[in-house]
VEXPA-582548 format. One record per residue (C-alpha): x, y, z. Coordinates in steps of 0.25 Angstrom, whole numbers, plus 2048, in hexadecimal, padded with zeros to 3 digits. Each point is the difference from the previous one (the first is absolute). Example, Ala and Ser with C-alpha at 12.3 -4.5 7.8 and 13.67 -1.06 7.14 Angstrom:
// residues 2
8317EE81F;80680E7FE;
END
This chain:
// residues 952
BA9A664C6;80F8007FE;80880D804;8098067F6;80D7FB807;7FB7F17FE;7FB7FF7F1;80980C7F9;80D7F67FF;7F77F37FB;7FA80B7F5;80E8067FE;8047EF7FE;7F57FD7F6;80480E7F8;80E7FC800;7FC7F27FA;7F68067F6;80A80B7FB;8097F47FE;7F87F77F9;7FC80D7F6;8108047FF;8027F07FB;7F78027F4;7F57F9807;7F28057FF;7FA7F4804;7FB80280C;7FA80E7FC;7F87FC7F5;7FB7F580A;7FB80980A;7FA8087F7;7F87F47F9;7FB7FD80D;7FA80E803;7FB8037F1;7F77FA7F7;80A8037F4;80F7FC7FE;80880E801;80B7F87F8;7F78067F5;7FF80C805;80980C7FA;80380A80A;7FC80E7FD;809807809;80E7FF800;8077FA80A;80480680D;80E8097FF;80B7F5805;80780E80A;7F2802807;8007F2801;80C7FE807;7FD80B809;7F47FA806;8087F5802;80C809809;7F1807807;7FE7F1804;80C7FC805;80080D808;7F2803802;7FA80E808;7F3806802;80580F7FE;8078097F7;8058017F3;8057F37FC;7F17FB807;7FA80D7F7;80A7F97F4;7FB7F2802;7F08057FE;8038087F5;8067F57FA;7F57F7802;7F480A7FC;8098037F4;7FF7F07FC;7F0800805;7FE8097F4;8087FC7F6;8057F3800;7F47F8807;7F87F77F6;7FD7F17FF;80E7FB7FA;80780780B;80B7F8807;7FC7F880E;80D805805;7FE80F7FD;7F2800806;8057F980B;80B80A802;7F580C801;7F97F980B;80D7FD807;80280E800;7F4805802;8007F780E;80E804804;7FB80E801;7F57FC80B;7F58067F8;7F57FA7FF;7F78097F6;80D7FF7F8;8017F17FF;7F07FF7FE;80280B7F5;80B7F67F8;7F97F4804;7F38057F9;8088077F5;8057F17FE;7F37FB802;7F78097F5;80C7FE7F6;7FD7F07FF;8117FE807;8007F1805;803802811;80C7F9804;7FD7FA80F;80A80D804;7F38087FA;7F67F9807;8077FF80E;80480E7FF;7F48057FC;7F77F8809;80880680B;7FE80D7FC;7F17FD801;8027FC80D;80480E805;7F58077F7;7F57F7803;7FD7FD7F0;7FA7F2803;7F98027F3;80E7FE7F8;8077F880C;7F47F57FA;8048047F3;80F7FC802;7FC7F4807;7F87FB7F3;80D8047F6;8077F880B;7F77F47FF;8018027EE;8117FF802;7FE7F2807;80C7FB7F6;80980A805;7FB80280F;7F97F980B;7F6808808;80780A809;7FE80180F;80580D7FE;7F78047F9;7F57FA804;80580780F;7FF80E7F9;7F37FE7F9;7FA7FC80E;80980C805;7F98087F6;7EF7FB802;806806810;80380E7FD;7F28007F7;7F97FC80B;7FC7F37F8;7FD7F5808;7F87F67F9;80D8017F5;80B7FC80A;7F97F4805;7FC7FC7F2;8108017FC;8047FA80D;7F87F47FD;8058007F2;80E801804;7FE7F0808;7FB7FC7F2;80F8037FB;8057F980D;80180F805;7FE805810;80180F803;80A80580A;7FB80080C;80080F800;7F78007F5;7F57F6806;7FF80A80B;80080C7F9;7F57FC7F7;7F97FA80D;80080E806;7FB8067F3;7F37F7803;80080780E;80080D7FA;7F67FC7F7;7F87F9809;7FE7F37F8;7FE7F780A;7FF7F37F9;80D8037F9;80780180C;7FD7F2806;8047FC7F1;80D8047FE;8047FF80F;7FD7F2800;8077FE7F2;80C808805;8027F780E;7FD7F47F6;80B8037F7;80A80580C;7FD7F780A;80D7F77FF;80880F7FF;7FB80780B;8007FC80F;7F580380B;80580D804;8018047F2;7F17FB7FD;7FD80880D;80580C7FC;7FB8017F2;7F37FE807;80080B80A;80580A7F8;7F47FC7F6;7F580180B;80780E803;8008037F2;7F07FD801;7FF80880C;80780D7F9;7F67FE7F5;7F5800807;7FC7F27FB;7F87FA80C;7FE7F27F8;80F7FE7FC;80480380D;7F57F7806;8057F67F6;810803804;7FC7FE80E;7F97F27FC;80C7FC7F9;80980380E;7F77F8807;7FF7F37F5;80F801802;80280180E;80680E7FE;7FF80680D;7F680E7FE;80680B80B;7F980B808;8028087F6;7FD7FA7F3;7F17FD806;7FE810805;8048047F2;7F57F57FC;7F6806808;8048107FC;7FD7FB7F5;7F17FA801;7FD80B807;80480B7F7;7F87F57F7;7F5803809;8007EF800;7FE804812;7FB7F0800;80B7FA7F9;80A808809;7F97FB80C;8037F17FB;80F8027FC;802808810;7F87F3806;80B7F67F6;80A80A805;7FD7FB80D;7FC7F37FE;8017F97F3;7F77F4803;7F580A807;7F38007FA;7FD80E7F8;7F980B809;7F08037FC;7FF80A7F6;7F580B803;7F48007F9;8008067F2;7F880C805;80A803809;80C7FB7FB;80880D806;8007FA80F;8097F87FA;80A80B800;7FF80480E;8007F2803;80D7FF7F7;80680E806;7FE7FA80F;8067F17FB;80C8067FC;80180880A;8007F480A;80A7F87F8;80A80C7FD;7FD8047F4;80680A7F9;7F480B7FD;8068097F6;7FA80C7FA;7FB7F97F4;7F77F8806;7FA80A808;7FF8087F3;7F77F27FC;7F97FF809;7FD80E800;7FE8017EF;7F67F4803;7F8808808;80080C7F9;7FC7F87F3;7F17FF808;80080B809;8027FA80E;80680C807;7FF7FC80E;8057F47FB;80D8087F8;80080980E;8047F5808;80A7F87F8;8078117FE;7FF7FF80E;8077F3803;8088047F8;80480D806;8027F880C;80B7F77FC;80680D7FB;7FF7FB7F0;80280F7F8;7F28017F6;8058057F2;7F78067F5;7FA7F17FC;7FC80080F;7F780D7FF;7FC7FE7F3;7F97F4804;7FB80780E;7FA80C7F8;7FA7F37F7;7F87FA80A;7F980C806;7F77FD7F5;7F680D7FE;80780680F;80580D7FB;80480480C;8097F4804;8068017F3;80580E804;8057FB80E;8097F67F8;80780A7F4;80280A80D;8077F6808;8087FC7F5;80580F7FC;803801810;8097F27FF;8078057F3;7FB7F47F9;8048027F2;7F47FE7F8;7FE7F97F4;7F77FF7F6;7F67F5805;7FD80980D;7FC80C7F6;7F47F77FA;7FD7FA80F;7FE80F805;7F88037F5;7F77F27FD;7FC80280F;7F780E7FD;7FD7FA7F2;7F97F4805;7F9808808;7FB8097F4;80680C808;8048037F1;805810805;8097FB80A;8077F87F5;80580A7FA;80380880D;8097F5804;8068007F1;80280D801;80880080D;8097F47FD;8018077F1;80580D806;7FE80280F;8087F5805;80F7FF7FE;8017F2805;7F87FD7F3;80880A7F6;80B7F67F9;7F27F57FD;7FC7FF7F3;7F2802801;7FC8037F2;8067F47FB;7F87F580A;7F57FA7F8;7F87FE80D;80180E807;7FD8067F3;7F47F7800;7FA80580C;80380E7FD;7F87FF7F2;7F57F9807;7FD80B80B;80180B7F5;7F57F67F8;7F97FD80C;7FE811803;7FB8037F3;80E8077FD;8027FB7F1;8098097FB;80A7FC80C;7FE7F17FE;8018007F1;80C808803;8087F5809;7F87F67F8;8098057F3;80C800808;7FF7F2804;7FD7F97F2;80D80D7FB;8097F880A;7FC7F37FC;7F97FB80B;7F47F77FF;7F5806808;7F67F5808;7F28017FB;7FA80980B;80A8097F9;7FA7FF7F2;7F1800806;80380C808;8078077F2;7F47FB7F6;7F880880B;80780B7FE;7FE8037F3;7F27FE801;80180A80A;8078097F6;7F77FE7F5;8097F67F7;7F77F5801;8087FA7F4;80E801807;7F97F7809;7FA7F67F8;80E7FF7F9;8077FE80D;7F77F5802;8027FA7F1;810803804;8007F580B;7FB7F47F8;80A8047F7;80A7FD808;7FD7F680B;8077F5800;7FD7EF7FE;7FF7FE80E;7F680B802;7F97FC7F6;8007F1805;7FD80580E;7F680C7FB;804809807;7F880C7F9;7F57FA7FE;8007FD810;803810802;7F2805800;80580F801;8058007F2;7F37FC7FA;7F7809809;80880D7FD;8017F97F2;7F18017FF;7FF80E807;8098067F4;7F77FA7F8;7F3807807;80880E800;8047FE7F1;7F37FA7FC;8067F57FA;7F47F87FF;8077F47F6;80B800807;7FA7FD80D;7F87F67FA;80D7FA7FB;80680080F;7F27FA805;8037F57F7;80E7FC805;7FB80280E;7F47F6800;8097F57F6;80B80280B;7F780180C;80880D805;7FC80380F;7FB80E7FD;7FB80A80A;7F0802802;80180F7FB;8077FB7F3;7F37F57FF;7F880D802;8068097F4;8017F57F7;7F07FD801;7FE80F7FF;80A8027F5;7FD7F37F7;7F28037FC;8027F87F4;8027F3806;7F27FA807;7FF80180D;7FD7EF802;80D8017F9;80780780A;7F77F980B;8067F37FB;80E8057FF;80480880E;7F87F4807;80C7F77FD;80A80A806;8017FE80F;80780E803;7F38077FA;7F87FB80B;8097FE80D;80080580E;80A80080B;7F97F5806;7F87F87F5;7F37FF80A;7FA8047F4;8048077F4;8008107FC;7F48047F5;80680B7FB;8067FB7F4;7F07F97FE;7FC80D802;8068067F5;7FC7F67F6;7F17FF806;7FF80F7FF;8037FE7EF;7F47F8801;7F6809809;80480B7F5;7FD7F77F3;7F37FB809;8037F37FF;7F97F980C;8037F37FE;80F8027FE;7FF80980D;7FA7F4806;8097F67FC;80E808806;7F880080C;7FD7F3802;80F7FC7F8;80680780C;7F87FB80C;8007F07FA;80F8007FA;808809806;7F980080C;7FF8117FF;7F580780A;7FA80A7FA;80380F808;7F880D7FF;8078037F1;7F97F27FB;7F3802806;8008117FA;8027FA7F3;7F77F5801;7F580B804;80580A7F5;7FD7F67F6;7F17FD804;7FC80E805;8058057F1;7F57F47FC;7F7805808;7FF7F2804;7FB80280E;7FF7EF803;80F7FD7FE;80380C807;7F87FE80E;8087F47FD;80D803800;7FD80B80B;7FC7F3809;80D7F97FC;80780D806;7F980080D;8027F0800;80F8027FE;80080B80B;80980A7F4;80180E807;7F980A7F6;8098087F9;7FF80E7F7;7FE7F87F3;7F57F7806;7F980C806;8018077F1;7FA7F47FB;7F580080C;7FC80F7FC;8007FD7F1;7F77F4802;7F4809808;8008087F4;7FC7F47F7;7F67FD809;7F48077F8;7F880D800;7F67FB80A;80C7FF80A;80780E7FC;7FC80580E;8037F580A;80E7FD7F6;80480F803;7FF7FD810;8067F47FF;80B8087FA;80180880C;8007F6808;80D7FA7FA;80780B800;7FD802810;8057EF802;80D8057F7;80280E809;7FD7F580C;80C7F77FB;80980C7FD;7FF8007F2;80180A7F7;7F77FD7F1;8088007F4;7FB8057F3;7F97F57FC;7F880080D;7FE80E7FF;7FC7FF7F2;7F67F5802;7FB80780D;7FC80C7F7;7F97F97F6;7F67FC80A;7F980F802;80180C7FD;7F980580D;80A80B807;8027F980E;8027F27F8;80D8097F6;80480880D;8077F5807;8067FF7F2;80380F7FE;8097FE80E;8087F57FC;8048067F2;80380E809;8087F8809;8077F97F4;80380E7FA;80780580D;8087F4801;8058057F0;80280D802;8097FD80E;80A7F87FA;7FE7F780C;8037F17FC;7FA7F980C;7F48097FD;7FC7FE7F3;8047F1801;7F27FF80A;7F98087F5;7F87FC7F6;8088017F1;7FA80D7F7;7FD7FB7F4;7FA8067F2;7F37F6802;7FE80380F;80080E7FE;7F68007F4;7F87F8808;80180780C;7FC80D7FB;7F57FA7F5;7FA7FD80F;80280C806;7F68087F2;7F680380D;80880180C;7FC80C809;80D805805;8058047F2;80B80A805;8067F2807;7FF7FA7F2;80780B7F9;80C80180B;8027F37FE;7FF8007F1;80980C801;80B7F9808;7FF7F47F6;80480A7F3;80B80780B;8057F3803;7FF7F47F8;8057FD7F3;7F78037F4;7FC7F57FC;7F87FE80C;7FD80E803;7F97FF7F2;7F77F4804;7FA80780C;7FD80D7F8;7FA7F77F7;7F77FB808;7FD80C808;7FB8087F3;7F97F47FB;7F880080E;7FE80D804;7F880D7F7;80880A7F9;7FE80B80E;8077F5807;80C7FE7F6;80180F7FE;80380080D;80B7F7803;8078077F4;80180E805;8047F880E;8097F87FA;80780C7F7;7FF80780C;80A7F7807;8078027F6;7FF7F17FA;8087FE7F3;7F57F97F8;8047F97F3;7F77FD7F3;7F77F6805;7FC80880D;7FA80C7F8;7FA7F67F6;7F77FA809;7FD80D805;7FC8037F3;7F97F37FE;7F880380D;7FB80F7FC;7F87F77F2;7FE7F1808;7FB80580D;7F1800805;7FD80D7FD;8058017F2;7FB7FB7F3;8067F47F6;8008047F2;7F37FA7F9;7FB8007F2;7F780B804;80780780C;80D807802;8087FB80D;80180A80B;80980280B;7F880080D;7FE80C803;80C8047F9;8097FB808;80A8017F3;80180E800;80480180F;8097F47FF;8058077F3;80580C807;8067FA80B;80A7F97F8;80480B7F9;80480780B;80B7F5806;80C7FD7FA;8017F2806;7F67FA7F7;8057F77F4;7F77FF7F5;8047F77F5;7F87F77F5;7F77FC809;7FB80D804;8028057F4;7F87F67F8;7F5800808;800811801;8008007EF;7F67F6800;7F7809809;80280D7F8;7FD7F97F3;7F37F8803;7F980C809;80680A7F4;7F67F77F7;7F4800808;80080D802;8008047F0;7F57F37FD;7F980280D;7FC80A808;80980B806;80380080E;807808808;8027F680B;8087F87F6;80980B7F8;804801810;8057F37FF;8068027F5;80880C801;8037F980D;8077F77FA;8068087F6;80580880B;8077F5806;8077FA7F1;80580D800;8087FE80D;8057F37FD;8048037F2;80780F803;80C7F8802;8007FD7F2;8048087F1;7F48027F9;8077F77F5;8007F480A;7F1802804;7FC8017F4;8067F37FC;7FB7FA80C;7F18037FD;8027FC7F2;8037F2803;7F77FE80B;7F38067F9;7F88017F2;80280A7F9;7F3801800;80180580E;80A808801;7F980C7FE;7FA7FE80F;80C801806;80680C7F5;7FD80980B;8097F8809;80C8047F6;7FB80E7FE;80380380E;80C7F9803;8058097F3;7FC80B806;8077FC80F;80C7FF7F8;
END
């Protein structure tokens, strides 16, 4: 590329000549050149401008004689020439005018200027002069336009009658593929330019040499350095080879680019260059700051010896005793050990957590008085691993040192705890380097990608939502592209938050935008969190089709899902058959695996087995089983074999089951709750004949599971119950569900986790089987704590079942006890009361040719004690079943016989509507009763009204 001072007069020169040609009524050679540039003859053309004024002419010409680059008559010169781009440029123009504008535009050493008139020029179809083309292609040199540098290089190549190619600008265009940092364009020009008979400066060679290094294009470099001594070696003597070679492998070594400077050094040695000292500790510095600690250990041994066979390399499970063996050899052999290879070495173990390892290269270096910086502690506080402690030890030591900390040691001291899910102290240690520590103040921590990372994760990994989504927002605000731990951890969150959708559109989100190569390397589809948190929004938002869609993707791509996503998929997708699904998770290895693949984990079979223990399908059940144990080589555990038992104790079939029971005991499975339920339901299929000897084998299987420490569950207790009715067989019963009801009522986790689960059907069973128990003041406490305590919709089981059990003296009781209390007893408490005074053994069902009775008319007592609490709500149900009451015993005393026993009922009952309805406008009652009975009948209740008008 030609300086100013050597091409300006040689274009003044041809300007002059052209100038002349034009003043000597010439145009030839005009109208030449711009044949050769356009398709069309401009001699044909008729301007549409006028020409250029002949004054502003003459002075760009005074400008170039006397060029500056500041000032007015610069400011004058421009004008001029933006004046003309506007309004005298057009395809006719003259070749000397436009050549002028370049001129100028050149001699004011602005660039953009010259690239604005040369495209001006350009876009207006004005035939370049080779004034034009060098010109510009020089200003594209400084701007790094290698687009239009080619550009002029193909109008150069069009003018062929009028120029030959210019090294010029060939030199600039190269200069140009330089500045753009386009590599594979320069050597494509310099190999063109040989075409033309052409050789690049020097300069230019080892520039665009140097812009391989900096690339790192290996190959390239050996193909233009070879090319380049090729075409220079007559030029340039030994020493200057030698020069140009050393300051390449420098060059190399400044980039970082360990197989260029391994290729440099080579090329010293092919040439019988000598390599110094110095050149081969650079060389080393640099493998080991590669972590290439073998390849280091071979240049040290050429260092030494050149003919010496290379030393043995450690074994590739131990390839870091190569680096001590490395720091030693060096050591011997004077090495220089700067810190840069110690912060290697140190990074190297760091990267896998050899911290006596990183201790005792930190202490070497320590010892040879080598200053650690922040990239030394970051990569100490790395290879702690999951030691928080030592992690502490570091960042302290560093504060005491002054150390000035960087960003790296921030995520080191925080990775540590977060390895070691010691999620809380994450965000202690975030929250000191945030605003405790004014070492740390000038970092900025909210704009690492990485330490926001592990901050998000721990909020996640704590249950803390709202603070992950918030840093989680942050992140994807700033534009940081958060890992996919992140995403999982976020798409948690919402399902935390109950914006299951946000989190299925998170997870639609990121197959939106990944990328080809993610794609090629499936990169989602090998993230099993995704899909599992995936599926569990799905569960929450019972999204049953679109589970079923994910299921889909997930077998056809063979996603490694986790065994409690396999679970809630066979329980969730109970339209698809479970062989289906049997068939599907069998292919997916993740479904299945254990830490040590002995033998695979049957939880996953489980799941699918139990669809088929609860559609009763034995054969199915029996060909998982036998899929497992022969394909995928799964042992059946306790779960397996509780099923398997489920299924043929609900068949009753007692042969299968002795079987599978030996199959149990052949496989030495420890019983479990689920297999002892199954035990307890099978004794009470075992026939009436047996109903004796099944209750005591009951007993005796609550006395092996009390043995063993274990608690019955529902089901147990449940089945247990079923077996007898006799009061020492429900009292071991009666103290477990007292015990369960403590653990409640306490609050106490740890408690009630050893405690059978209260459930509607336990209770109702419980106290259907406690009808005859003889300590019936225990029953009603407990009863009474239940209604206390518990939740109605359980509460209302057990009084259920104790009024369905017990006689109307009984239930009568357990009301005045319970509104003693004082229990708040809804709607369907007092109905079964109710329903107990009509249904119990002492009262009478309404027949064709008897009235029903309360026993002992237990109605009218029961009827007063509700009217006398205020805590008793009495709604439809009640209601309903009060009105229905009035009314029929209303008829049988007008069709039948009068009795007083009866109009006691009845005005009972009457009594008692009157309570509920006195919170109500006669207008409203009225309406009430007009719905709800004939109106027929509404003369039984008239009296009803009568006296709630005459309350009012």
């Amino acid at each position: 590329m030609l300086s100013r001072d050597q091409r300006v007069p040689r274009r003044l020169l041809q300007l002059s000549l052209r100038a002349s040609s034009v003043h000597n009524g010439s145009a030839t050679s005009a109208t030449t050149l711009s044949r050769a540039l356009q398709p069309r003859s401009f001699s044909q053309v008729i301007s549409s401008c006028p020409p250029v004024p002949q004054d502003e002419y003459d002075e760009l010409k005074s400008f170039l004689a006397e060029p500056v680059t500041s000032g007015p008559t610069m400011e004058r010169a421009k004008e001029i020439v933006t004046g003309w781009m506007q309004q005298y440029v057009d395809p006719a123009m003259l070749g000397q005018d436009a050549t002028v504008m370049v001129m100028v535009a050149d001699a004011t050493e602005d660039p953009q200027f010259v690239m604005q008139v040369y495209t001006c020029l350009r876009d207006a179809g004005v035939s370049p002069s080779p004034i034009t083309l060098e010109y510009s292609a020089a200003a594209c040199a400084q701007l790094g336009q290698w687009r239009t540098a080619l550009q002029i290089i193909d109008f150069m190549h069009q003018a062929v009658e009028i120029m030959h190619p210019s090294q010029d600008i060939y030199e600039n265009a190269i200069a140009s593929c330089h500045v753009a940092k386009k590599w594979m364009r320069a050597k494509h020009l310099l190999e063109e330019m040989r075409t033309y008979g052409l050789e690049a400066s020097p300069e230019l060679h080892v520039a665009s040499i140097r812009l391989c290094i900096d690339i790192k294009e290996a190959t390239a470099t050996r193909v233009l350095l070879d090319a380049f001594l090729r075409a220079y070696d007559d030029e340039l003597d030994e020493d200057e080879k030698q020069e140009i070679v050393i300051d390449l492998f420098h060059a190399s070594i400044n980039a970082q680019s360990l197989p260029q400077a391994l290729f440099f050094r080579d090329e010293l040695l092919a040439r019988h260059y000598p390599v110094s000292k110095e050149r081969y500790s650079r060389l080393i510095h640099l493998c080991a700051v590669k972590r290439q600690w073998h390849k280091a250990r071979v240049l040290l041994q050429q260092f030494v010896n050149i003919n010496a066979p290379p030393p043995e390399a450690a074994p590739s499970n131990r390839y870091t005793d190569d680096i001590y063996r490395l720091l030693d050899e060096m050591q011997t052999h004077d090495i220089d050990i700067p810190l840069t290879v110690y912060n290697a070495a140190l990074r190297n173990f760091g990267q896998i957590s050899l911290l006596d390892d990183a201790l005792s290269v930190f202490s070497d270096m320590r010892g040879r008085s080598v200053i650690p910086d922040a990239t030394s502690y970051a990569a100490l506080m790395c290879s702690c691993g999951t030691r928080v402690e030592q992690s502490e030890v570091f960042i302290n030591e560093l504060q005491r040192d002054k150390c000035a900390p960087t960003l790296d040691v921030v995520h080191g001291y925080l990775l540590v705890p977060s390895r070691a899910k010691q999620w809380e102290e994450v965000l202690r240690r975030y929250a000191i380097v945030q605003n405790d520590a004014p070492l740390f103040k000038d970092l900025p921590l909210e704009s690492d990608v990485r330490i926001q990372a592990l901050v998000a994760v721990a909020y996640g990994r704590l249950s803390r939502a709202e603070e992950m989504l918030r840093v989680f927002t942050s992140m994807k605000i700033k534009g940081m592209d958060p890992n996919l731990h992140v995403y999982g951890e976020a798409m948690l969150a919402y399902i935390r938050q109950d914006q299951w959708r946000h989190a299925l559109m998170l997870f639609d989100h990121l197959f939106q935008q990944q990328t080809p190569e993610m794609q090629e390397k499936r990169v989602l589809e090998n993230f099993p969190m995704l899909w599992d948190y995936a599926i569990l929004a799905c569960m929450f938002g019972e999204q049953t089709q679109r589970a079923a869609m994910l299921y889909d993707t997930i077998i056809e791509q063979r996603v490694p899902i986790s065994m409690v996503t396999g679970e809630r998929l066979a329980d969730m997708l109970t339209s698809i058959p479970p062989i289906t699904l049997w068939k599907a998770f069998k292919t997916i290895p993740s479904l299945h695996r254990t830490k040590t693949n002995a033998c695979l984990n049957p939880r996953v079979q489980n799941a699918v087995l139990k669809r088929a223990v609860d559609e009763n399908d034995n054969t199915l059940a029996e060909q998982i089983v036998a899929d497992g144990m022969q394909q995928l080589n799964i042992v059946p555990n306790s779960m397996t074999f509780a099923l398997m038992l489920r299924l043929y104790a609900s068949r009753e079939d007692q042969e299968n089951f002795h079987l599978w029971w030996c199959r149990m005991e052949d496989a030495k499975v420890k019983p479990t709750l689920h297999i002892f339920g199954v035990l307890l339901r099978q004794l009470g299929s075992l026939g009436v004949d047996c109903e004796d000897y099944a209750a005591e084998l009951g007993r005796a299987v609550l006395d092996i599971m009390e043995s063993r420490g274990m608690s019955p569950d529902t089901v147990c207790l449940q089945n247990y119950l079923l077996l007898s009715q006799d009061s020492e067989h429900v009292t071991r019963a009666l103290a477990y569900v007292e015990d369960a009801m403590s653990a409640a009522t306490q609050d106490d986790g740890n408690s009630a986790q050893d405690c059978c689960e209260l459930t509607p059907r336990l209770l109702h069973t419980l106290f259907t089987a406690l009808g005859n128990f003889p300590d019936a003041s225990r029953v009603r406490n407990l009863l009474k704590r239940i209604v206390q305590d518990l939740p109605s919709e359980l509460s209302e089981d057990a009084v259920a079942a104790f009024c369905a059990a017990n006689n109307g003296q009984q239930a009568l009781q357990l009301l005045r006890e319970l509104m003693d209390a004082p229990c708040a007893l809804n709607d369907e408490h007092v109905l079964f009361f109710l329903t107990n005074s009509y249904t119990c053994e002492d009262s009478s069902v309404e027949t064709d040719t008897s009235r029903p009775r309360s026993g002992n008319g237990v109605i009218v007592d029961m009827a007063s004690l509700l009217c006398e609490s205020d805590k008793v709500k009495m709604e439809a149900g009640c209601l309903a079943f009060l009105i229905k009451h009035v009314v029929e015993l209303s008829k049988w005393q007008q069709r039948d016989v009068y009795e007083t026993s009866t109009q006691e009922e009845i005005d009972a009952m009457k009594k008692l509507l009157m309570h509920t309805f006195s919170g109500f406008s006669i207008s409203q009652v009225t309406e009430f009763l007009s719905k709800v009975i004939d109106r027929d009948d509404l003369v039984h209740v008239m009296s009803v009204l009568d006296e709630l008008q005459g309350a009012h």
